[in-house]
N, C-alpha and C positions, 0 to 999 in steps of 0.2 A: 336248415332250409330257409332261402331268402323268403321275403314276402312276396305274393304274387298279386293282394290285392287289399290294398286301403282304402274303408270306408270313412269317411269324416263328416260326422255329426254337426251342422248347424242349425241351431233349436232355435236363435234367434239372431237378428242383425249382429251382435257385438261381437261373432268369429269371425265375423266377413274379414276384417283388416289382419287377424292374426291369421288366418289358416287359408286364403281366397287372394288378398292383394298383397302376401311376401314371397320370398324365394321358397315354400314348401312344394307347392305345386309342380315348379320346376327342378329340384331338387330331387322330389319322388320321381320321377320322368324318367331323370338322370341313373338311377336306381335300376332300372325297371321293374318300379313298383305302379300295378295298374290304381290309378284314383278313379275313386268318384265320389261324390257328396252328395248328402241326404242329408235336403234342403226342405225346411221350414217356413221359410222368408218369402217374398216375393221377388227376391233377385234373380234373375236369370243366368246359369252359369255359362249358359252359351255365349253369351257376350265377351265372355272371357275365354272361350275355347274348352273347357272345361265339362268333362261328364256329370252330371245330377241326375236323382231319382227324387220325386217329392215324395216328402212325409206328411202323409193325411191322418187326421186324426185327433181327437181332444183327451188330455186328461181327465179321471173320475174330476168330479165338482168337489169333492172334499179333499180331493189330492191337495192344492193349492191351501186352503185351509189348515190342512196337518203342516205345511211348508211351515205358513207363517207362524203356527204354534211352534214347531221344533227352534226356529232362529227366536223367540222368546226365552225358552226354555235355556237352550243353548246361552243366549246373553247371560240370564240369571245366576247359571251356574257356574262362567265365566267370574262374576260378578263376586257370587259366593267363595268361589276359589283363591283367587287376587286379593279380595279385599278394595280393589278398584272400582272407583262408583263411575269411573268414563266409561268405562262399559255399553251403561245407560242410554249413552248419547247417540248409539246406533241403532237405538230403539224409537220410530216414529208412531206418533198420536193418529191412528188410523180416522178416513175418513166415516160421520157418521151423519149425514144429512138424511137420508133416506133408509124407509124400513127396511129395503135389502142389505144395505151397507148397516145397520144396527141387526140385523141377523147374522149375518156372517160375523162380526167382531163378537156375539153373545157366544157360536158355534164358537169360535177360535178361543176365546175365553174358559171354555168348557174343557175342552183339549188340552190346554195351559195345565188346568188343574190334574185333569185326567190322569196323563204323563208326564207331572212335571218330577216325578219319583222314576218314572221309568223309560227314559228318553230310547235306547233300545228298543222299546218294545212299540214308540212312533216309529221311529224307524221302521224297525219293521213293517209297520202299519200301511205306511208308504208305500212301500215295494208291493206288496199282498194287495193294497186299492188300485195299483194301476196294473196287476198282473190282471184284472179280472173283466178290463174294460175291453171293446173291439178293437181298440185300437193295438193292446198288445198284442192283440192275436195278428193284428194288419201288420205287423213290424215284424215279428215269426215266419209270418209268410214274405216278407218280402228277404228277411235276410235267409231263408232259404232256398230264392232264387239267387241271389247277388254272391250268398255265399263269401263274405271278404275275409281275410284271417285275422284281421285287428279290426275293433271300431275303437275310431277317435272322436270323444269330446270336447268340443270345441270351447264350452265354460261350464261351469259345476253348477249353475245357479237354477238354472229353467227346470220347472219340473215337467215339463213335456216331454224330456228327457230322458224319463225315467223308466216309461215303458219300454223305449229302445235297448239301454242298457239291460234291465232285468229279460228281456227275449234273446239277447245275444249270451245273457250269461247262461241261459236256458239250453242254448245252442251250443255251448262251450268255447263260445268265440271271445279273446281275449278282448279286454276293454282297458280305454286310459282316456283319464279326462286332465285338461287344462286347467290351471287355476291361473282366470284371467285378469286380475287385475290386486294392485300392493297393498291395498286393503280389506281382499275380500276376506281370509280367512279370519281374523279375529272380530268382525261384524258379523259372522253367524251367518254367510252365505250358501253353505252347504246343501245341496238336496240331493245330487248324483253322485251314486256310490258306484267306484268303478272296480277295475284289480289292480290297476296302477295310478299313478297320479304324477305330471309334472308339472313343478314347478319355477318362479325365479331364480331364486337364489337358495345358499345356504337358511338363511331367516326364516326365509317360507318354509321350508322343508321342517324343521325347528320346529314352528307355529303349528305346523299341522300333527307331529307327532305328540305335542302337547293338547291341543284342543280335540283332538280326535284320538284316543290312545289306542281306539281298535284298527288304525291303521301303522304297519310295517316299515320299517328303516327301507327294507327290499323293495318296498313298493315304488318309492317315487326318486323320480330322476330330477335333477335341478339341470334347469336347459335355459333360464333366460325368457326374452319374451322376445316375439318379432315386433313388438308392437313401438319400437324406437329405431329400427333397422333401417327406415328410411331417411337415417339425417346422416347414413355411414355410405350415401350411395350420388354419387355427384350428380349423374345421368338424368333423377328427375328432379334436382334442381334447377326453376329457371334460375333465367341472369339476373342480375338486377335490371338492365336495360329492359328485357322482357317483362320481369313483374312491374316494374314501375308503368308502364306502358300498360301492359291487361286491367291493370288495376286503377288509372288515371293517376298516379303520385306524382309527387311536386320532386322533382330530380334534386332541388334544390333543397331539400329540407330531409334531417336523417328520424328516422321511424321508429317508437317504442310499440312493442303491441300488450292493448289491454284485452284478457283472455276472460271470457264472461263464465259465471257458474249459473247452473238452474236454478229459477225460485226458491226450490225446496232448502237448498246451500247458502245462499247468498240470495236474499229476499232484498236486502238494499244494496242490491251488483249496482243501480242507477245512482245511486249519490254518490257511490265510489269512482263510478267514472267520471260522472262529473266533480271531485274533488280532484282527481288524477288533471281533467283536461283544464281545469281552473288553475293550479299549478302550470302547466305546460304552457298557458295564456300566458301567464305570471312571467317564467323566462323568456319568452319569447321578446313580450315586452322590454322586459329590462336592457334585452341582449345581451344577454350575460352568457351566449353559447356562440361558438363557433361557427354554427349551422341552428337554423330555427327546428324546431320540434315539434312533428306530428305523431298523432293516434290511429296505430291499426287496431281499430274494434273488432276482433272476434266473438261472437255471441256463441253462446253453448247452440251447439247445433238444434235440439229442438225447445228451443227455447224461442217463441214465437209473437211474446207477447208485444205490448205497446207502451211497456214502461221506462223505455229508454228514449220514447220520440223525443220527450221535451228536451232533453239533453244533448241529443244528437242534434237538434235544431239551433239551440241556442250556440253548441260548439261545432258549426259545419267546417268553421276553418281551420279547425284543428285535428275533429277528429273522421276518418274515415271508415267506412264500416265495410269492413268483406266479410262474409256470411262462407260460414263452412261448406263444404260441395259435397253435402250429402244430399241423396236421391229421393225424392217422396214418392210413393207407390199407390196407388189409389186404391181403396177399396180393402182397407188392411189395419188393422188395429196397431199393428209394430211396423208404422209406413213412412219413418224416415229412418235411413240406415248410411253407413259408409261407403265410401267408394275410394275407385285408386286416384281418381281424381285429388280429393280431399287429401289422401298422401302426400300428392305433388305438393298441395296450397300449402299444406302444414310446412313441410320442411322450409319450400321457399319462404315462408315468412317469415317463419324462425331465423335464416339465411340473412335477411334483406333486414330487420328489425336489432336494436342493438338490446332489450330484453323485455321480458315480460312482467308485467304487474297482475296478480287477480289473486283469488282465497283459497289456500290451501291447494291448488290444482296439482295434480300431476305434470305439467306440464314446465313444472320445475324441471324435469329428467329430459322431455324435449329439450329445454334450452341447452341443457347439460352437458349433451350430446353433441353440440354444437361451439361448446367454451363459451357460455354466454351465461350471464347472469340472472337471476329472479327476482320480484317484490314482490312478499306477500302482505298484504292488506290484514290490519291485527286492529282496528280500535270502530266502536259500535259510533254510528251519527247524532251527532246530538240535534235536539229540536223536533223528533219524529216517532212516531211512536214504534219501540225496539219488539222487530218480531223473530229476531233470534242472536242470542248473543255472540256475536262473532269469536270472544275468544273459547268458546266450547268447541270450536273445533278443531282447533291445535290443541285438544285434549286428546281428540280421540288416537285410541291405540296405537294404530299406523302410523302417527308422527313422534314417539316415543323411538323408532329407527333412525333419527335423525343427528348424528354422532356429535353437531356440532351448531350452538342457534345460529352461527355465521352460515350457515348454507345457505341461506337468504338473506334477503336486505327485508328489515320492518319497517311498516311504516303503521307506528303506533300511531300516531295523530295528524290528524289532516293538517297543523299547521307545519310539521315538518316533511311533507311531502315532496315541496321543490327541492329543498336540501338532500332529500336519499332519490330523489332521482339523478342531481347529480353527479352524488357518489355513483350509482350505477353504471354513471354514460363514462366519470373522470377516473375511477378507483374498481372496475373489476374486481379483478386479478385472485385475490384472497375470497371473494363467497363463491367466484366460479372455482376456484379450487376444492372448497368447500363443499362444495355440490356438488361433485364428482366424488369425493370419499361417499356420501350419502349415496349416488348412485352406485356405485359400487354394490353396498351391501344392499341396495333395494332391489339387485339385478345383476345375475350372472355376467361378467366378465370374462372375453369381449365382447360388445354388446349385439355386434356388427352379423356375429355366428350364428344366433338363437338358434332360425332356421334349420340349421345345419344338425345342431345338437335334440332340435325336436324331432328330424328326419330318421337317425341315429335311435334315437328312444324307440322312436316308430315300429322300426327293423327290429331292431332287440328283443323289443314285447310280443312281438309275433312268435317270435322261438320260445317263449316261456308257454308251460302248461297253465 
């Protein structure tokens, strides 16, 4: 029996781009499979043409609590397992300025121990605290009007998620969640337990049967991710004549883009740019290039701060700054999120930009997608005082997929900076090839289908008991 009706679970902003602004939506159409989404967020899916119900309602206060014990726990025994102390490094120094913030880490602390013998039995704990709030009961009743025969999760992470799932499993309504992003499973993101799971690639699928042994080979589909789909699609590409134009560019001058990371990642992102555009001064000067060379700054989307003025001020003629085109939402704790906008911008800069320099990002696989090159930034600033070591994070797990260190260009020290950005603009050809083997095994191949093969999941899982 075909499906007659897909629910699709967004718990928070970071489905919107996977499940909201790719070809799912119209795909399901094409089916006819009825959508609608049970929306969290404050996005409006009418904007989009699109059905939504909101989901009202808060998790138990210790749900969240049992979260961050179990991703402790989980590290540790990760930790214990491997022998691998990188592990570690996906473990952050919680805040503790205030007695609430030193309660809750004493509570979470307590929990650690508690369970740290019997990780099942948090589990458990999880599911059983938020069967018991009104909000579960508000989910029961809603999915016994809605009635959908699959609910989709849109990421594994939220635990506000969890009363949904556990009322539809109540209901015996099939359930399958995403795992959305190439890192998450071996950083201990887990909180929604579904009947199915898909994921990127073969790797992931791997990782998950390894780090979770109580889930099934049967269970999860390897589909890829929508989340690169748009640099396979020409239509919302502008031109160049157009972005150079929206964006005031110099016609005359060819474009690298520096792609910024949150404080939390990259705490000195501002000396880095400014080493990047002090270089790019450097040749420009010289004229040692074809075409003079400027900076599109990308800043991490909520990344708001004021620690790049001086730089941007001092580098106006070099560097330019376009700012991601997500939406802020007033009145909302999760109130900057994605848009299909920001789609557009992505690809065309990717397009218009000959490659990217920043730490670690993802965004090595955008360029990827596109035959274009990456630099990642690999050596700590001297003169300043060091608030996180930059090479600790080409330790962690997820960069251990990386089949070859040519998938990127390094740029160990700031004084060889000019020299690998040249290689990048003169000598391609070998890291973008490079990068591509990497993408590969980070991400079901072809990448362009995701979609298609999430839609397919979709259908299937509906037929299953």
């Amino acid at each position: 029996m075909s499906v007659k009706k897909a629910l699709i679970l967004i718990p928070d902003g970071v489905g919107l781009r996977n499940f909201v602004f790719s070809k799912i939506p119209k795909l399901l159409k094409q089916k006819d499979i009825e959508l609608t989404y049970w929306n969290a967020t404050p996005f409006d899916f009418s904007e989009a043409d699109l059905n939504e119900i909101k989901l009202k309602g808060k998790s138990h206060p210790k749900s969240d609590l049992y979260k961050r014990a179990r991703k402790i726990i989980e590290i540790k025994q990760s930790i214990s397992r491997t022998g691998n102390l990188n592990y570690g490094s996906y473990l952050f120094k919680p805040a503790a300025k205030t007695f609430k913030q030193k309660l809750k880490n004493g509570i979470e602390t307590f929990f650690v121990k508690k369970y740290n013998s019997t990780l099942e039995g948090l589990r458990v704990k999880i599911k059983e605290t938020e069967a018991q709030t009104s909000y579960y009961k508000s989910c029961l009743t809603q999915l016994r009007i809605e009635q959908p025969d699959v609910l989709v999760v849109s990421n594994q992470r939220p635990i506000n998620a969890v009363a949904p799932v556990e009322a539809a499993r109540h209901l015996g309504i099939p359930t399958v969640s995403f795992i959305f992003s190439w890192d998450n499973i071996p950083k201990a993101t887990m909180v929604v337990e579904t009947d199915f799971y898909m994921v990127w690639s073969e790797l992931m699928k791997d990782q998950l049967l390894e780090y979770y042994p109580y889930i099934k080979d049967s269970q999860i589909s390897i589909v890829g991710t929508p989340q690169f789909e748009i640099h396979f699609m020409e239509n919302f590409k502008l031109s160049r004549h157009e972005y150079f134009k929206t964006y005031d560019l110099d016609t005359d001058k060819d474009y690298i883009c520096f792609s910024g990371d949150d404080v939390t990642t990259s705490p000195h992102d501002q000396i880095y740019l400014q080493d990047v555009a002090q270089a790019v001064r450097d040749l420009n000067n010289n004229k040692t290039l074809d075409k003079p060379l400027g900076i599109i700054f990308r800043p991490c989307p909520v990344d708001f701060s004021a620690r790049f003025d001086k730089v941007l001020s001092e580098f106006k003629e070099e560097i330019t700054v376009i700012r991601p085109a997500w939406k802020k939402y007033e009145g909302s704790w999760n109130s900057i999120m994605p848009s299909i906008e920001d789609q557009v911008l992505l690809t065309s800069t990717v397009a218009h930009t000959k490659f990217v320099v920043n730490v670690g990002s993802s965004m090595v696989f955008d360029y990827a997608s596109q035959h274009k090159p990456c630099l990642f930034i690999n050596y700590n600033p001297k003169g300043v005082e060091l608030k996180k070591d930059i090479h600790k994070i080409y330790k962690y797990i997820h960069f251990e997929s990386m089949p070859n260190k040519n998938a990127v260009i390094w740029l160990s020290t700031k004084e060889e900076i000019a020299d690998k950005l040249l290689e990048g603009l003169n000598n391609p050809s070998s890291y973008v090839e490079n990068a591509q083997k990497w993408f590969e095994i980070i991400n079901h191949h072809s990448p362009e289908k995701a979609s298609e093969r999430i839609v397919e999941a979709i259908e299937e899982i509906s037929k299953k008991p």
